[in-house]
MMTF fields as JSON, N, C-alpha, C and O atoms, coordinates in Angstrom:
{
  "mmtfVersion": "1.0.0",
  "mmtfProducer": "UNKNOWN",
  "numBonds": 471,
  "numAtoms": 472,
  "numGroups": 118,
  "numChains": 1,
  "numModels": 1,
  "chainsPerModel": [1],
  "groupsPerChain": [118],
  "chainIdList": ["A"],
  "bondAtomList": [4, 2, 8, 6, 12, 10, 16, 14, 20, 18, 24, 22, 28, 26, 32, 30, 36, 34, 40, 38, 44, 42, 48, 46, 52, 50, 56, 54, 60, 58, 64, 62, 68, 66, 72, 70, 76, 74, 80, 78, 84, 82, 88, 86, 92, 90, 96, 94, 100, 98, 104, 102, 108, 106, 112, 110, 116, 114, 120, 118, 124, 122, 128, 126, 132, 130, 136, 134, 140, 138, 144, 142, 148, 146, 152, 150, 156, 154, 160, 158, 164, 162, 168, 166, 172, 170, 176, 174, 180, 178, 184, 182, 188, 186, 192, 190, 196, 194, 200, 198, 204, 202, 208, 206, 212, 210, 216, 214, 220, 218, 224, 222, 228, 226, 232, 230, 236, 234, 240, 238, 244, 242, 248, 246, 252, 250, 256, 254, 260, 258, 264, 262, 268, 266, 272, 270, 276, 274, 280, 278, 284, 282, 288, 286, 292, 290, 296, 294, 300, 298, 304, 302, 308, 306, 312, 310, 316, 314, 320, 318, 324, 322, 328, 326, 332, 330, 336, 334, 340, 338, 344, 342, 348, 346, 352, 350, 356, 354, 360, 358, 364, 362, 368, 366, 372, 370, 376, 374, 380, 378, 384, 382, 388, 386, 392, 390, 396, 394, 400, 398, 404, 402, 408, 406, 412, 410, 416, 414, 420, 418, 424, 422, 428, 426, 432, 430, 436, 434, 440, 438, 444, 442, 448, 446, 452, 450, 456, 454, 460, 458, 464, 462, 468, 466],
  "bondOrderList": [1, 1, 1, 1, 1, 1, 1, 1, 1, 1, 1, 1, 1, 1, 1, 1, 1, 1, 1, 1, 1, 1, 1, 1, 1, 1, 1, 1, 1, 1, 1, 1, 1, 1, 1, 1, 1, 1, 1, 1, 1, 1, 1, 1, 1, 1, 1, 1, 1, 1, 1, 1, 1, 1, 1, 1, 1, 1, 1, 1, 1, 1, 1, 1, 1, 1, 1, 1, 1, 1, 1, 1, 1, 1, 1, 1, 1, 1, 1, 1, 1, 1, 1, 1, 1, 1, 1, 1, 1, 1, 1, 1, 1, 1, 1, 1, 1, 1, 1, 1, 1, 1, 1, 1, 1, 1, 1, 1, 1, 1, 1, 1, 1, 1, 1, 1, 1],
  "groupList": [{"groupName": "UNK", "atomNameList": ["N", "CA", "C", "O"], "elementList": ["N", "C", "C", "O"], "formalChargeList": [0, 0, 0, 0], "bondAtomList": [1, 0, 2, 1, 3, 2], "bondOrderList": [1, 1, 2], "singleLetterCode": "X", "chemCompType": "L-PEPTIDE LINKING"}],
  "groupTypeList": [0, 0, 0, 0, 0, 0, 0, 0, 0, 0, 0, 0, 0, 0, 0, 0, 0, 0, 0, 0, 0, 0, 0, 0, 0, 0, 0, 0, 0, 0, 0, 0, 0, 0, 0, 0, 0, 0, 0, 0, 0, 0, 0, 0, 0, 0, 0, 0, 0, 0, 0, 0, 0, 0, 0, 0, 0, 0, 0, 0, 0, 0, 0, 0, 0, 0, 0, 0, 0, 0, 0, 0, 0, 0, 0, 0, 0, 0, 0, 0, 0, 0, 0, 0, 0, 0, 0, 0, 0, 0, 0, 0, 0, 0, 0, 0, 0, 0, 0, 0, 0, 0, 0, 0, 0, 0, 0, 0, 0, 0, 0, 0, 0, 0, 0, 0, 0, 0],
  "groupIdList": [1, 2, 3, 4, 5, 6, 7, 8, 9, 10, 11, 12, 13, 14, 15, 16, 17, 18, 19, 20, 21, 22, 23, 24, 25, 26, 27, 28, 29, 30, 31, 32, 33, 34, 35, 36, 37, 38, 39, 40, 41, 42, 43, 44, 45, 46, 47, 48, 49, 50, 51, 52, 53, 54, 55, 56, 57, 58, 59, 60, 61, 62, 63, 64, 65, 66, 67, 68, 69, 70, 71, 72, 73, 74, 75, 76, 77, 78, 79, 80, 81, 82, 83, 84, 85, 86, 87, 88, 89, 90, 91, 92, 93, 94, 95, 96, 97, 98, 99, 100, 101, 102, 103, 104, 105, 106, 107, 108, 109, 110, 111, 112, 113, 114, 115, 116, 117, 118],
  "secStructList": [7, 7, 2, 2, 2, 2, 2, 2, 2, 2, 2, 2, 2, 2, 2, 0, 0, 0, 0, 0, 2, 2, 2, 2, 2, 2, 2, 1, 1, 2, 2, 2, 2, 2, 2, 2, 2, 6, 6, 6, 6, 7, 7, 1, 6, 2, 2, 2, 2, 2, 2, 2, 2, 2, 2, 2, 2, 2, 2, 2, 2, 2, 2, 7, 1, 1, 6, 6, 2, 2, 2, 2, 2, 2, 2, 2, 2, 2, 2, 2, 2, 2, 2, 2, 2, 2, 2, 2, 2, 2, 6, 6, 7, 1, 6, 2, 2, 2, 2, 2, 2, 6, 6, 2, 2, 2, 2, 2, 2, 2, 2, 2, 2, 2, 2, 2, 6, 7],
  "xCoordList": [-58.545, -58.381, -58.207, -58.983, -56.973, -56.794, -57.723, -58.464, -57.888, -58.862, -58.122, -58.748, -56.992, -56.253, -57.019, -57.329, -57.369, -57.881, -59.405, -60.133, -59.523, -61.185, -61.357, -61.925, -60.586, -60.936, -60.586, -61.254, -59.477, -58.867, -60.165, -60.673, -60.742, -61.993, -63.614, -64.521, -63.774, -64.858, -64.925, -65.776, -63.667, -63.618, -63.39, -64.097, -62.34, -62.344, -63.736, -63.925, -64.629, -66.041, -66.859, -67.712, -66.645, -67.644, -67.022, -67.796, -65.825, -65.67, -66.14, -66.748, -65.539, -66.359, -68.115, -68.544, -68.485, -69.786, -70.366, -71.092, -69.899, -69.539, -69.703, -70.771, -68.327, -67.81, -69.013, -69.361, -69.268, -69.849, -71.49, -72.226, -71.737, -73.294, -73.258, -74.124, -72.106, -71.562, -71.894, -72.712, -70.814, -70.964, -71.919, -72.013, -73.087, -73.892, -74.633, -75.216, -74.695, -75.709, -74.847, -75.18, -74.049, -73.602, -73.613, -73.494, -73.87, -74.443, -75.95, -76.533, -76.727, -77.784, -79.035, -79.867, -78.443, -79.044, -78.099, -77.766, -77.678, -76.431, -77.03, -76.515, -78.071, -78.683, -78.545, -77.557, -79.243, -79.075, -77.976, -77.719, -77.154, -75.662, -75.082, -74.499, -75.397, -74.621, -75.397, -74.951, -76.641, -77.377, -76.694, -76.248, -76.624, -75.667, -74.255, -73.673, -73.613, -72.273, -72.23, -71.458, -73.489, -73.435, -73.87, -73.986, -74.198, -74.658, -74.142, -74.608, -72.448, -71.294, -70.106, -68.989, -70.592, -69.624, -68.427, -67.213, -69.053, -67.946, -68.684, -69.842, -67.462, -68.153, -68.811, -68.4, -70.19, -70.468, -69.88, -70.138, -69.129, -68.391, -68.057, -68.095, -67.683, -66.421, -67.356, -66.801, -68.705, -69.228, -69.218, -69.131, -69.359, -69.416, -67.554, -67.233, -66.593, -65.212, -64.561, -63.404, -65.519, -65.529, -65.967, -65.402, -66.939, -67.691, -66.649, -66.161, -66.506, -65.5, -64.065, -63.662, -63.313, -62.448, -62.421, -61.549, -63.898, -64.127, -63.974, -63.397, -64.741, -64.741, -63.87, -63.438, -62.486, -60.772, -60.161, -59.144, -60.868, -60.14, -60.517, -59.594, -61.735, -61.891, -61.632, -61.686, -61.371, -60.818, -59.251, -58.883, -58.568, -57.205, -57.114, -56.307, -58.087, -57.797, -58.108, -57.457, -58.932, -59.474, -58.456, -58.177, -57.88, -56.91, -55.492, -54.87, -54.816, -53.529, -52.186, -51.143, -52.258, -51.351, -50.103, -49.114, -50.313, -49.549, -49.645, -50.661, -48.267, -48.636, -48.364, -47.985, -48.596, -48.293, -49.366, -49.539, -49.993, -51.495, -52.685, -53.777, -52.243, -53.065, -53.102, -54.157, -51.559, -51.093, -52.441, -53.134, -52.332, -52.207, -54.513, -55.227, -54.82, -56.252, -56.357, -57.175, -56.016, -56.286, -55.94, -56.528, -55.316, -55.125, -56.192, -56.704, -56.621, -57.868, -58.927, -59.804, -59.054, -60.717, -60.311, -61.333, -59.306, -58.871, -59.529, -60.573, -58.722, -58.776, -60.503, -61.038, -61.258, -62.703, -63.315, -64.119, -62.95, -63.762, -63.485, -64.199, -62.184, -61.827, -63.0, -63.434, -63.233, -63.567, -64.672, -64.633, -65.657, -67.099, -67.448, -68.645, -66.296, -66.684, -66.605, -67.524, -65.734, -65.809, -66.862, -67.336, -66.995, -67.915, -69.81, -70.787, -69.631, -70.879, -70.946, -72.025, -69.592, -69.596, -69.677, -70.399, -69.086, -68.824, -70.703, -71.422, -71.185, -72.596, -73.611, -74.775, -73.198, -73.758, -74.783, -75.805, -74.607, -75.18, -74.684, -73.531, -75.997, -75.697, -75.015, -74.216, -74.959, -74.538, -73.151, -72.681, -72.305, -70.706, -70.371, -69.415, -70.947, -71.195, -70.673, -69.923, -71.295, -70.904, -69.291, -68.556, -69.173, -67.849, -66.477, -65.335, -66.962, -66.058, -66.425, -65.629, -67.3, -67.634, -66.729, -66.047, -67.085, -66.072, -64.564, -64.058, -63.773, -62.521, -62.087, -61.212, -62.812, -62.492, -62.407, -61.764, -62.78, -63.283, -62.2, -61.621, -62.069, -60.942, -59.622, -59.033, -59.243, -58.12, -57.691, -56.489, -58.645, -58.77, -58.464, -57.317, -58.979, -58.872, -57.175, -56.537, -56.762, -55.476, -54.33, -53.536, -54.471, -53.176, -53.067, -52.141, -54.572, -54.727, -54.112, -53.538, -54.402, -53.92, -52.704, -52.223, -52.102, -50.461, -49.975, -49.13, -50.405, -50.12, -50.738, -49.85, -52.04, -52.128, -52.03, -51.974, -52.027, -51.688, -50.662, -50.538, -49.655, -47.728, -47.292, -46.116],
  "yCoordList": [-75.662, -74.702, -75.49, -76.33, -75.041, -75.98, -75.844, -74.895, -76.086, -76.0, -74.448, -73.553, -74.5, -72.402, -71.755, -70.681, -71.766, -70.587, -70.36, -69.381, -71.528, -71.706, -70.828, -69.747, -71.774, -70.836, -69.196, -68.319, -68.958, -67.291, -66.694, -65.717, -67.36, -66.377, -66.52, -65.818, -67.186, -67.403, -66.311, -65.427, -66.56, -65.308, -64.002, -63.063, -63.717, -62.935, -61.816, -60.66, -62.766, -61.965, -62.001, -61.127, -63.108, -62.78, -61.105, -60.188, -60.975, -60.059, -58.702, -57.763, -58.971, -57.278, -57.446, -56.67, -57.981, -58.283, -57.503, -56.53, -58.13, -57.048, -55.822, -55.227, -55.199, -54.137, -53.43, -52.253, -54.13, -53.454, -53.393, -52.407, -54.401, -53.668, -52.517, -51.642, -52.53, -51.592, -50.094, -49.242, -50.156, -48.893, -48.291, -47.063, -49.404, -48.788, -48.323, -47.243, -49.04, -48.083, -47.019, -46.644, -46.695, -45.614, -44.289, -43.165, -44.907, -43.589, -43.831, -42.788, -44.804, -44.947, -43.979, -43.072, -44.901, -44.318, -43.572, -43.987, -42.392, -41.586, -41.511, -42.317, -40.661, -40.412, -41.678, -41.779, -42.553, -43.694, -44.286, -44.942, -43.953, -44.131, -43.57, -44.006, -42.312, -41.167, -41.331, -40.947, -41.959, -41.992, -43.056, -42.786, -44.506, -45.593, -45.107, -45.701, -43.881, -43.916, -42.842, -42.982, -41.744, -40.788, -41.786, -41.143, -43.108, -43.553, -44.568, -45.309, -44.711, -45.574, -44.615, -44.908, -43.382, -41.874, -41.741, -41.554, -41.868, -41.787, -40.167, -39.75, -39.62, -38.37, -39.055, -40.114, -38.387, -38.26, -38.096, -38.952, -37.32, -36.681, -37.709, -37.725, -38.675, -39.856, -40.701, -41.456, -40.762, -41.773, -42.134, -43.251, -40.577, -40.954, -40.798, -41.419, -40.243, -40.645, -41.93, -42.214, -42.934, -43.811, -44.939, -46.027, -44.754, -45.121, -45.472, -46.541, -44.04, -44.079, -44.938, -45.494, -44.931, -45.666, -47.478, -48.304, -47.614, -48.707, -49.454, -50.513, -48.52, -48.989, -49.017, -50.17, -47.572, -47.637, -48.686, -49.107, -49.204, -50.889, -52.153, -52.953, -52.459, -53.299, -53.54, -54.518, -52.261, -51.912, -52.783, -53.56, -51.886, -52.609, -54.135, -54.888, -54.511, -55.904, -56.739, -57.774, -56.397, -57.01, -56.832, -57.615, -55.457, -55.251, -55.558, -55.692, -55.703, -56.051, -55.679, -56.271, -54.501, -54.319, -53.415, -52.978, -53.244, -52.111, -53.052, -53.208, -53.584, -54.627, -53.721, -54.139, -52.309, -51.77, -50.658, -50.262, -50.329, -50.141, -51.582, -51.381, -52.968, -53.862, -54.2, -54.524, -54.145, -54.216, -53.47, -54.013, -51.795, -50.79, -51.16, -50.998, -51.567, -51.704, -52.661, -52.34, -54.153, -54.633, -54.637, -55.461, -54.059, -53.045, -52.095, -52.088, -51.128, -50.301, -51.121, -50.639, -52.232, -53.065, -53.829, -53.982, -54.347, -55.311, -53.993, -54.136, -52.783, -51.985, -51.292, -50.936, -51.205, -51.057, -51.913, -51.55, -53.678, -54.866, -54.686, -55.155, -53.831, -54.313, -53.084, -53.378, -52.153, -50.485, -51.454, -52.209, -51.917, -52.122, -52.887, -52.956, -53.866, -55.091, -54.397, -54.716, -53.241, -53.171, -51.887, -51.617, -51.439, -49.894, -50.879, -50.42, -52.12, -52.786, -53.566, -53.823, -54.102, -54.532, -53.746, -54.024, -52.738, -51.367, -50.845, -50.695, -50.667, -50.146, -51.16, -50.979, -51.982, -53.76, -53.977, -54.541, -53.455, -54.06, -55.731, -56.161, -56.534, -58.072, -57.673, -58.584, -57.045, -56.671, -57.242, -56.958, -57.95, -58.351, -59.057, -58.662, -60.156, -61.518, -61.471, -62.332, -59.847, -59.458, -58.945, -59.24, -58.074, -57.806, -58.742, -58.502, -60.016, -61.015, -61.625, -61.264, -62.403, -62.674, -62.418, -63.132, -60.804, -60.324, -60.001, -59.449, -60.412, -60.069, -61.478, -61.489, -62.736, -64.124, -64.005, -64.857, -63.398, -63.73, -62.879, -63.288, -61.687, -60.926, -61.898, -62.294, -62.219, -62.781, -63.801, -64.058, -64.545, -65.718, -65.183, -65.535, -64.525, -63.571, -63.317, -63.706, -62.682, -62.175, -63.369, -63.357, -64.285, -64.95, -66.304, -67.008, -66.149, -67.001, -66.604, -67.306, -65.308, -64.243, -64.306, -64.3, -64.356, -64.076, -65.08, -64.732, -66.858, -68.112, -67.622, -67.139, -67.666, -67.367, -66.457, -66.738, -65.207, -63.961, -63.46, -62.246, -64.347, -64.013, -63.835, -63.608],
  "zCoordList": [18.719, 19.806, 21.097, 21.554, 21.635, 22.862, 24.292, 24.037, 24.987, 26.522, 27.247, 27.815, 27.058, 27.799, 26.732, 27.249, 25.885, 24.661, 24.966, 25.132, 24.963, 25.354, 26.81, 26.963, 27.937, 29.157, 28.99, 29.538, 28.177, 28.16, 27.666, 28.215, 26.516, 25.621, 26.308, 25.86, 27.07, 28.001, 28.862, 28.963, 29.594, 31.107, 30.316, 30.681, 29.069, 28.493, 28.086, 28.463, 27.105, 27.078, 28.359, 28.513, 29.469, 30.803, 31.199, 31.476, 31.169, 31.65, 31.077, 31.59, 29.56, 28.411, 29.122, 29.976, 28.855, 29.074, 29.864, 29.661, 31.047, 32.747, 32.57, 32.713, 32.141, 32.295, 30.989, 30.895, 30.464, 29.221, 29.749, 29.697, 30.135, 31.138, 32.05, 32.04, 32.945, 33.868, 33.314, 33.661, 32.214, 31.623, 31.182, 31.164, 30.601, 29.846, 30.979, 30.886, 32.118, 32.861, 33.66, 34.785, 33.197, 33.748, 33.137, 33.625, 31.379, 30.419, 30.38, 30.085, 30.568, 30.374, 31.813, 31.778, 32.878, 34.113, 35.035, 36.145, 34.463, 35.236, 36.69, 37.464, 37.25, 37.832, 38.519, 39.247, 38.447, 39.564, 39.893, 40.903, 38.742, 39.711, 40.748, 41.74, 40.265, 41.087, 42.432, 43.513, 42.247, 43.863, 44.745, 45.861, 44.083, 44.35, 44.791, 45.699, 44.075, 44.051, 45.786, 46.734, 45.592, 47.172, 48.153, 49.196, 48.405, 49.388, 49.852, 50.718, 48.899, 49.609, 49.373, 48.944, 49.751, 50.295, 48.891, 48.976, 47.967, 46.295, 45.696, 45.685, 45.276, 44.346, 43.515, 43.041, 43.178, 41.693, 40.73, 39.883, 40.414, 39.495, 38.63, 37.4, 39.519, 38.478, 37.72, 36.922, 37.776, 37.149, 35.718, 35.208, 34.985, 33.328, 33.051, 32.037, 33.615, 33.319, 33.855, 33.543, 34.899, 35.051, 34.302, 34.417, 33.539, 32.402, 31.173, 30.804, 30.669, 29.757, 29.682, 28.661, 31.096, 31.182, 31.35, 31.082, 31.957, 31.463, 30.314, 30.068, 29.542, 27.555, 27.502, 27.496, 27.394, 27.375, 27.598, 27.048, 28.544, 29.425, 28.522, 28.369, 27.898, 27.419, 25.626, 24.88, 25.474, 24.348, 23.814, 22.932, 25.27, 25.159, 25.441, 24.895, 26.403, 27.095, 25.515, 25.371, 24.499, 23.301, 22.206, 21.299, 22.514, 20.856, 20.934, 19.88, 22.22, 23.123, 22.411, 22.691, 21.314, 20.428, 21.297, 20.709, 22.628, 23.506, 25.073, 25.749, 25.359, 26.596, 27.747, 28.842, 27.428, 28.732, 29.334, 30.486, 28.125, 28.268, 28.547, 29.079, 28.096, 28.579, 29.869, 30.413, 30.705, 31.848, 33.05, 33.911, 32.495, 33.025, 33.218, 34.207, 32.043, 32.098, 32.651, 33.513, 32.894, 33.565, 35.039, 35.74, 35.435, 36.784, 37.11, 38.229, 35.985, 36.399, 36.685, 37.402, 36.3, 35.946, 37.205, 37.874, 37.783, 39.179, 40.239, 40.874, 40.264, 41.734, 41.781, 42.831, 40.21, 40.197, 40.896, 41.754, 40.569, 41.275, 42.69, 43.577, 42.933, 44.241, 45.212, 46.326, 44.718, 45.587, 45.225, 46.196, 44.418, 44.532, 45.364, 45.643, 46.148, 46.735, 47.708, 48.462, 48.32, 49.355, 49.726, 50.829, 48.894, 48.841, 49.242, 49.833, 48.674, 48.954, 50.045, 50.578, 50.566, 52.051, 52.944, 53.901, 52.912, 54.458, 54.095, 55.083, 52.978, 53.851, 53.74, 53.385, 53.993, 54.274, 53.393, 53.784, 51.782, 51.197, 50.778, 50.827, 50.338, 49.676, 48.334, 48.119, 47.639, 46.479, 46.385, 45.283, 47.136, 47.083, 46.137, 45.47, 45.813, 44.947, 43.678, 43.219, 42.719, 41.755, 41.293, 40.35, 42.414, 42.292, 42.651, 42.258, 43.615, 43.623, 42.398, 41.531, 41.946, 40.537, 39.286, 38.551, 39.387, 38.506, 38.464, 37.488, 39.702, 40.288, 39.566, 38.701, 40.018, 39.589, 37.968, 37.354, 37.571, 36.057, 35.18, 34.174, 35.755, 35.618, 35.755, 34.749, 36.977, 37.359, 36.567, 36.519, 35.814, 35.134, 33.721, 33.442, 32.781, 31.865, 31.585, 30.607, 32.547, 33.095, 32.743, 31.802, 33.668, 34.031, 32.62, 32.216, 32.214, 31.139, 29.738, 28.905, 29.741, 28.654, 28.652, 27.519, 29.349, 29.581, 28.835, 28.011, 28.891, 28.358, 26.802, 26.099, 26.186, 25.302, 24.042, 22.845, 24.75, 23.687, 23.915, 24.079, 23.974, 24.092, 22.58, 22.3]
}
């Protein structure tokens, strides 16, 4: 296994990982999301169809049999990292770290994927 495969499958699971803690507390502790989500001015509403589309996302980013649904999820999971970073900067929480974290890890995932799972 060459050193691109290695880095693609590293950032690859950092990222399920992520998204896959994410979610679970988003079916796990709805309620404290939705408090998190009213107090950086986001409906509630979206949290458990937010949830769901998460999994949707990491589903495809893992099974890649449709490159235009993989496209399309790793686009949803980029503009998620992007609203959290800023939904946690504008009400000045420290919380930023994570969502750049995960933007890098994403991005890496991404452009790595492209070289390896052609």
């Amino acid at each position: 296994m060459n050193t691109t495969k290695i880095i693609y499958w590293i950032a690859t699971v950092l990222l399920c990982g992520l998204f896959s803690y994410s979610a679970s507390m988003y079916f796990t502790n709805t309620e404290m999301v939705k408090g998190f989500f009213e107090s950086f001015n986001y409906p509630s509403y979206i949290v458990i169809p937010l949830a769901v589309a998460k999994v949707l996302a990491m589903i495809m980013i893992l099974w890649r049999k449709n490159n235009w649904l993989t496209e399309w999820a790793y686009a949803g999971l980029f503009f998620d990292m992007v609203f959290a970073f800023f939904a946690h900067h504008m009400a000045g929480d420290l919380g930023t770290t994570l969502p750049l974290a995960g933007l890098v890890v994403l991005l890496i995932s991404y452009f790595f994927g492209k070289v390896v799972r052609i």
